[in-house]
C-alpha positions as CSV (number, residue, x, y, z in Angstrom):
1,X,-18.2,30.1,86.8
2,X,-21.1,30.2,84.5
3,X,-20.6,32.4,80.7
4,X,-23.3,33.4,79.3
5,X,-25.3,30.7,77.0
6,X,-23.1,31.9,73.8
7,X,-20.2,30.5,75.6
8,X,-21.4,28.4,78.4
9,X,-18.6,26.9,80.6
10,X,-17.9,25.9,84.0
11,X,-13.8,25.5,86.3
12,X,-13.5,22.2,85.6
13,X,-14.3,22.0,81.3
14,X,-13.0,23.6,78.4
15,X,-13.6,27.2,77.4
16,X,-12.4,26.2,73.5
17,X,-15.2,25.8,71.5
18,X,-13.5,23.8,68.9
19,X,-12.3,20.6,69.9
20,X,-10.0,17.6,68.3
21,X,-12.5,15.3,70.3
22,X,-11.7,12.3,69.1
23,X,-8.6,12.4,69.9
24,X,-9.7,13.7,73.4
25,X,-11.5,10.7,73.5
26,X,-8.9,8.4,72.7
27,X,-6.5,9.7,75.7
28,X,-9.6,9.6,78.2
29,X,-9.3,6.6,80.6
30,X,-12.3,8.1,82.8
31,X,-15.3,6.0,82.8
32,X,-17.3,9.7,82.4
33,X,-15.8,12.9,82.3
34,X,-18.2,16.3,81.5
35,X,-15.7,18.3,78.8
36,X,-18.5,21.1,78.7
37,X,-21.9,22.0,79.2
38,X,-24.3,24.2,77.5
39,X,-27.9,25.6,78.2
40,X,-29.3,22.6,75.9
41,X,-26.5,20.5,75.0
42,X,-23.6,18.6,77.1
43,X,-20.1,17.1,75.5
44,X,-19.1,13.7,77.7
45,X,-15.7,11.4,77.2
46,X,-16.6,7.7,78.4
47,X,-13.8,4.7,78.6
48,X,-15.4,1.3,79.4
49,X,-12.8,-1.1,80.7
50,X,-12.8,-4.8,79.1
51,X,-15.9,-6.9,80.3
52,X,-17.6,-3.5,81.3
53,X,-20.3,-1.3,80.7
54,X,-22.3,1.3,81.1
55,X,-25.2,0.2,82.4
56,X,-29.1,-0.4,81.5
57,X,-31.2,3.0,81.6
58,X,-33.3,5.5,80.4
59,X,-32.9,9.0,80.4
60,X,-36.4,11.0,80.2
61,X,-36.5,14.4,77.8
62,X,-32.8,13.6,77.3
63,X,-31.5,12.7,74.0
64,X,-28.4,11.3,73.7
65,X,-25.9,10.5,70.5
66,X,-22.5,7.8,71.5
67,X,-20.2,8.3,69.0
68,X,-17.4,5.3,69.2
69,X,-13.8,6.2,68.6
70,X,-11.9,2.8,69.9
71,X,-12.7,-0.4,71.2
72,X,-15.6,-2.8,70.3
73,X,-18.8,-3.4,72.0
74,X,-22.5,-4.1,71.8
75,X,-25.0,-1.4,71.8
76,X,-28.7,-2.5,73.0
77,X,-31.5,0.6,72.4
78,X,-34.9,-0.6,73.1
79,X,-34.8,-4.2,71.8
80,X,-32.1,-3.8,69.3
81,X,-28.8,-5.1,69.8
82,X,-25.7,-4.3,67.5
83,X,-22.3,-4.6,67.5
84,X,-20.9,-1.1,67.4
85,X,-17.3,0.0,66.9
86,X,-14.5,2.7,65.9
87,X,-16.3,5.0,63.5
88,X,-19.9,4.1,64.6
89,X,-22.8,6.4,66.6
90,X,-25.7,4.7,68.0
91,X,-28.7,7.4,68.4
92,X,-30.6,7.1,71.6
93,X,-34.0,8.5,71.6
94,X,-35.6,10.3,74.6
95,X,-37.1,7.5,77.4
96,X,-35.7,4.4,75.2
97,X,-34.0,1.9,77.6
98,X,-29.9,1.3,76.3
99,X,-27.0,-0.2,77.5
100,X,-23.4,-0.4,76.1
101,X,-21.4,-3.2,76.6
102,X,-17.5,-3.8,75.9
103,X,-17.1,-7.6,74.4
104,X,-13.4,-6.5,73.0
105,X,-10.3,-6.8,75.0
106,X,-9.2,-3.0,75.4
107,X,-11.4,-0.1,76.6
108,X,-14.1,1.3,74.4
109,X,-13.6,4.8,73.8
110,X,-16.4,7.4,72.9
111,X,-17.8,10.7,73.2
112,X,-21.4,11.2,73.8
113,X,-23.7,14.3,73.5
114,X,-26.8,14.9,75.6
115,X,-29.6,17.3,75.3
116,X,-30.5,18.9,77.3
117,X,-27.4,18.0,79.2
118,X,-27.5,14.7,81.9
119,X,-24.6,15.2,84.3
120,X,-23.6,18.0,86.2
121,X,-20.8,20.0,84.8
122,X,-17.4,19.2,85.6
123,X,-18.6,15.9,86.4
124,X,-15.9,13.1,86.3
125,X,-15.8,9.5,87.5
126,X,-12.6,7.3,87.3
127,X,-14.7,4.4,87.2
128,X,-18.5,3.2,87.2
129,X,-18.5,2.0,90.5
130,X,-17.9,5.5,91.6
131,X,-20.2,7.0,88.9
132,X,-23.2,4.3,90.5
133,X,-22.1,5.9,94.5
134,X,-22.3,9.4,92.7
135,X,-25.7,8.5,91.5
């Protein structure tokens, strides 16, 4: 079910428009899960098990801003590499490789926005090896 772009929203995401997302965040254990979509902007909760991550890649005309909530990691955009945290946002720029790695021992916790939005709403994967089939 598709709302008009004032309140864009689909089944399987939230019709609130005002979220306590970091907290949302914090009781995600889904490696990806689509909380809503807009016409130019998409809300996505991301845990990344110990040892994991998401992945090298580059998303064309997309933006994309991670904002950490738990955890520790390493965040490599273009040929930058940082170690990023609770309380940090790495910004990724349109066509810009990046990867996010988890170097702690729990699961790194974030929330990340995308515009135009990435992943099909409703999307959720338990786990990246079933985001990569989904791919």
């Amino acid at each position: 079910m598709r709302l008009s772009a004032k309140g864009a929203q689909h089944m399987s995401e939230t019709p609130t428009l005002s979220l306590p997302v970091v907290d949302l965040a914090r009781e995600n254990d889904s490696f990806r899960k689509v909380v809503w979509t807009g016409d130019k902007t998409q809300l996505v909760l991301m845990a990344i098990p110990a040892g994991g991550e998401i992945g090298g890649e580059v998303h064309e005309g997309h933006d994309q801003l991670l904002y950490f909530v738990a955890g520790s990691g390493v965040a490599r955009i273009g040929e930058t590499e940082c170690e990023v945290g609770e309380g940090d946002v790495s910004i990724v720029p349109s066509g810009i490789f990046h990867n996010i790695r988890n170097t702690g021992s729990g699961i790194l916790k974030l929330f990340t926005t995308y515009s135009p939005p990435e992943h099909e709403p409703g999307t959720e994967h338990a786990t990246k090896s079933e985001a990569d089939t989904d791919a």
